[in-house]
C-alpha positions as CSV (number, residue, x, y, z in Angstrom):
1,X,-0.2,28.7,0.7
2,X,3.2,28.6,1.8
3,X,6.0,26.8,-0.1
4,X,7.1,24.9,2.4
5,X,5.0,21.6,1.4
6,X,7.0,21.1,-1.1
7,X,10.3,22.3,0.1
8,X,13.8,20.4,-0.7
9,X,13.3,18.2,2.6
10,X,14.8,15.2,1.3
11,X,17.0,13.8,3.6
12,X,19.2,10.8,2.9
13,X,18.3,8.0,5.2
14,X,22.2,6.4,6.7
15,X,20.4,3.5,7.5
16,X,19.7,-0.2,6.2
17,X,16.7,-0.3,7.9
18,X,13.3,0.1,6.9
19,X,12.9,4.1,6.2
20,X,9.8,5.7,7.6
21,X,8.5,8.3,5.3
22,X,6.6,10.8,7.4
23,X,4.6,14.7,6.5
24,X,4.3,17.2,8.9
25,X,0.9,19.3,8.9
26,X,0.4,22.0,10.8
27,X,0.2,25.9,10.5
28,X,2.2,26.7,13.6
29,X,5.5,27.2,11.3
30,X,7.4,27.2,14.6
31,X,6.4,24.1,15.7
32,X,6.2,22.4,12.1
33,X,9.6,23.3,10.9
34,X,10.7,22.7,14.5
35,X,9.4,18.7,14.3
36,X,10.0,18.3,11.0
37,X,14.0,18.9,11.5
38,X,14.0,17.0,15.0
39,X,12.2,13.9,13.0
40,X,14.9,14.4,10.0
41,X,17.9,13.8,12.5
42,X,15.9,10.3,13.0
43,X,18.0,7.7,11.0
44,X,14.9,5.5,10.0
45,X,12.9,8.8,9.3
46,X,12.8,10.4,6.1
47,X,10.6,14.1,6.2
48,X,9.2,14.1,2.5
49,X,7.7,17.2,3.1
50,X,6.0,19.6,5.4
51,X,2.2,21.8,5.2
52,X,1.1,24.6,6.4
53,X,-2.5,24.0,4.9
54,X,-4.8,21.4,4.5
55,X,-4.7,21.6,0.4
56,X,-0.9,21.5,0.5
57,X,-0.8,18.5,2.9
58,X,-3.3,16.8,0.3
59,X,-0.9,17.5,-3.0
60,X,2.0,15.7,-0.9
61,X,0.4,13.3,-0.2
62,X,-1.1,12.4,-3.3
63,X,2.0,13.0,-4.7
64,X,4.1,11.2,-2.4
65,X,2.0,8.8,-0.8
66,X,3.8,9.1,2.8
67,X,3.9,6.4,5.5
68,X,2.8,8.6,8.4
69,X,1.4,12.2,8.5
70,X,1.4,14.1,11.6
71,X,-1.5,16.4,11.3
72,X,-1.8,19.4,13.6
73,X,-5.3,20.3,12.7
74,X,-8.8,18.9,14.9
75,X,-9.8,15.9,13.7
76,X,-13.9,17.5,13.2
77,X,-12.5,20.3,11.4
78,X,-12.9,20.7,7.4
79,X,-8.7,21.1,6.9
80,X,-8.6,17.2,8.6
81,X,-11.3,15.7,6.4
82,X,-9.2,16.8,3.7
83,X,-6.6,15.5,4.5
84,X,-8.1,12.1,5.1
85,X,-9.9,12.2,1.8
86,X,-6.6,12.5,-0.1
87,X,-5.8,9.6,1.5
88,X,-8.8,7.7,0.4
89,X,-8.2,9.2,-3.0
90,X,-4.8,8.4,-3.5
91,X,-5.8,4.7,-2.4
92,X,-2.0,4.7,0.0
93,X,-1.8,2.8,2.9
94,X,-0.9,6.7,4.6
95,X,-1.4,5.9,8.4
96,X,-2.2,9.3,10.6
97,X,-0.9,10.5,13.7
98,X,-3.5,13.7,15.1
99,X,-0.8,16.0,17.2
100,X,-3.5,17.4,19.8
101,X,-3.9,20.3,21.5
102,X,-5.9,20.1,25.1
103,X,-9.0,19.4,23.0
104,X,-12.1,17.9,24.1
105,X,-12.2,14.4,24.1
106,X,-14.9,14.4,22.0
107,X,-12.8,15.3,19.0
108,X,-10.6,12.2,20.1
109,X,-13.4,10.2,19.1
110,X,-13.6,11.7,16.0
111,X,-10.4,11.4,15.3
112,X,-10.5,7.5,15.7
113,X,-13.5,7.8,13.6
114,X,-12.2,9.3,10.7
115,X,-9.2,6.8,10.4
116,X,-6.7,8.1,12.9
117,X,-3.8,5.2,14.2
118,X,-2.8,7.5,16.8
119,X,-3.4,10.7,19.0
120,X,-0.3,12.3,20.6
121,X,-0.3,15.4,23.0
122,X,2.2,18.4,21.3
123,X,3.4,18.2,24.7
124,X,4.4,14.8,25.0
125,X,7.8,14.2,25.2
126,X,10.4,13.4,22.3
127,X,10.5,9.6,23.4
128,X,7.0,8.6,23.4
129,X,6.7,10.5,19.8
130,X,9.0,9.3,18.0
131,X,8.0,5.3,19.8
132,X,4.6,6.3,18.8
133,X,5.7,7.0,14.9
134,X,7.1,3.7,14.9
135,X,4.5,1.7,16.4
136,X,2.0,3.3,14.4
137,X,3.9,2.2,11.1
138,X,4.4,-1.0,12.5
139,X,0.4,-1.2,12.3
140,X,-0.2,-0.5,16.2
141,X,-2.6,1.5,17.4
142,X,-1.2,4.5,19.7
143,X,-3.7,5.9,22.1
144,X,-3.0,8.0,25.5
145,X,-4.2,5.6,28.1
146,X,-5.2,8.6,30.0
147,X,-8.1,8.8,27.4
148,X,-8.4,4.7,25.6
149,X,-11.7,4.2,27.7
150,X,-13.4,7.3,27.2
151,X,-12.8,7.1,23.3
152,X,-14.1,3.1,23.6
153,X,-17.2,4.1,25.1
154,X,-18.0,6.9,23.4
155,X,-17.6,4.8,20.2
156,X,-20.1,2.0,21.3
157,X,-22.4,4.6,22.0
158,X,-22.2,6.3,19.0
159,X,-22.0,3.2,16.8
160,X,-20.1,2.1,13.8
161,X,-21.4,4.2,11.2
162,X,-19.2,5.8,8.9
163,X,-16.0,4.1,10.7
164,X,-15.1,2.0,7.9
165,X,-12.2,4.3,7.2
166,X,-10.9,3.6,10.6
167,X,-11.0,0.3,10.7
168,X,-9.1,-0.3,7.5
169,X,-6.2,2.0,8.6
170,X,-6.1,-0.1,12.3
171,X,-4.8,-3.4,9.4
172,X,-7.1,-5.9,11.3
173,X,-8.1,-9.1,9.2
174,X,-11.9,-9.3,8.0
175,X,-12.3,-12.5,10.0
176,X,-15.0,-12.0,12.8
177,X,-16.5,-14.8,11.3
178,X,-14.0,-17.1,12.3
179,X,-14.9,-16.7,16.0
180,X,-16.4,-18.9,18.2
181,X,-19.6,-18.1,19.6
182,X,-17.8,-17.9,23.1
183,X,-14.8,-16.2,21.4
184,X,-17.6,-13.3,20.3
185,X,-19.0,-13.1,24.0
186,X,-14.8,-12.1,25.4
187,X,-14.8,-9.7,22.5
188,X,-18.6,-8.0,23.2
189,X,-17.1,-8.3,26.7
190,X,-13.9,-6.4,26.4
191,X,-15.6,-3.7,24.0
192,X,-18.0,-2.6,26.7
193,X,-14.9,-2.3,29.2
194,X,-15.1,-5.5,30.9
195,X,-11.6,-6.6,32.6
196,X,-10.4,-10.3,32.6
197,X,-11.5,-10.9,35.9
198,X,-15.0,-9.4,35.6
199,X,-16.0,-11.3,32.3
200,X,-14.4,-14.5,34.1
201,X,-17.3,-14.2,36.6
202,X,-19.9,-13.4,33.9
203,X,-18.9,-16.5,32.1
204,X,-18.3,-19.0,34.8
205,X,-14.8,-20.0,33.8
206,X,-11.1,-19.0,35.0
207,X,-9.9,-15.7,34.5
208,X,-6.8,-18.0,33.1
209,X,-9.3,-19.4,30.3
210,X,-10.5,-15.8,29.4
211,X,-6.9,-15.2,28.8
212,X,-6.3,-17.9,26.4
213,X,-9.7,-17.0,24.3
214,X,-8.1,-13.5,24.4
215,X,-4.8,-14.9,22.8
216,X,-6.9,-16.8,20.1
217,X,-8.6,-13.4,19.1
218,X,-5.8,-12.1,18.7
219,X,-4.4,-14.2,16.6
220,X,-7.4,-14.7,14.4
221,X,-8.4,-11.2,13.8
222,X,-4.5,-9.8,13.9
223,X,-5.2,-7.3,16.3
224,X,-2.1,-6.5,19.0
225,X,-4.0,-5.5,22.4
226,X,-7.6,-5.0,23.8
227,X,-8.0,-1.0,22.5
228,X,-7.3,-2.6,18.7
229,X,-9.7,-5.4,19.4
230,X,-12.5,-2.6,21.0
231,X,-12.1,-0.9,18.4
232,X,-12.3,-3.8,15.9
233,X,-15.8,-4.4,17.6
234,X,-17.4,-1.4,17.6
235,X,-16.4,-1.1,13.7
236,X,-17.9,-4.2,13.3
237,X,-20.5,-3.7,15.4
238,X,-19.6,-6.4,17.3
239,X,-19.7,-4.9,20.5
240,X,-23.7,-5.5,21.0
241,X,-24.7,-8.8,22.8
């Protein structure tokens, strides 16, 4: 194991806003040390440490208890498990970002499965990386849309088992109850990839009224679009009519 988890990163946010404390795993040392010193010139970042292994990225992070970890490693392999059973251990509220390669799509789905709030290419651009970071500590959900309906249905298929962990680091509100029986039909609806147009003709009303049952859902289980609710219902298994 390499030193550098634990190395004197500690970089003295300038800013009086909210500071995002972040870990970089990953055992390319080029490209950690590389993000890790691109995130640091970030004014609401602050790079609390960096890993070049999946047991050092654990000790920071029970150590530390970071906001956001960007972890380099497949989401199916034993490193990544690791790391997310740290998190459980450590009880934070340590929201991961999986840094993919061109891997199957398949390991996407695990990804979400095991707890992941995002999944951004290492080729994406600086932009849409450091928005995702943000939006992910916000308590969004950051998904390439090139991939979003391939994840969803490979989730319904596979079922909700074991996705507890994911669906406690999406932040949505244990409040499925609270919907109305119609309310329940949009959201079955939307997890099996239904758009507002088709489930208007399904259900016999205006594509307008699915819209406003989508704005009530929403609201009640404090979800932000329709991959966080998808994904709310197939951790819920909710997505079965």
């Amino acid at each position: 194991m390499a030193v550098s988890d634990l190395t004197a990163r500690e970089h003295t946010p300038n800013s009086s806003q909210q500071t995002i404390r972040l870990i970089v795993a990953d055992d390319s040392g080029v490209y950690r040390d590389g993000l890790a010193n691109l995130l640091s010139m970030q004014r609401d970042f602050h790079v609390v440490g960096t890993a070049d292994t999946p047991t050092s990225a654990a000790e920071i992070i029970r150590e530390s208890k970071p906001d956001i970890v960007l972890l380099g490693w497949a989401a199916s392999s034993q490193g990544s498990q690791r790391v997310f059973g740290a998190i459980q251990d450590s009880k934070s509220l340590t929201r991961v970002i999986m840094l993919s390669d061109d891997q199957a799509k398949e390991d996407f789905v695990e990804a979400v499965r095991q707890g992941c709030c995002g999944i951004v290419p290492k080729r994406t651009s600086t932009e849409l990386l450091l928005k995702s970071i943000r939006k992910v500590h916000a308590g969004e959900f950051w998904l390439d849309r090139v991939t979003t309906a391939d994840v969803i249905r490979k989730l319904a298929k596979k079922g909700s088992n074991g996705s507890n962990a994911a669906s406690s680091r999406l932040g949505v509100r244990e409040q499925s109850g609270a919907l109305s029986q119609r309310e329940r039909e949009i959201v079955i609806l939307v997890a099996q990839g239904f758009k507002n147009k088709e489930m208007a003709e399904r259900m016999f009303i205006s594509e307008q009224t699915v819209k406003n049952h989508l704005h009530n859902i929403f609201d009640k289980l404090g979800v932000s679009d329709r991959l966080e609710l998808a994904l709310y219902a197939i951790h819920h298994n909710l997505h079965e009519g």
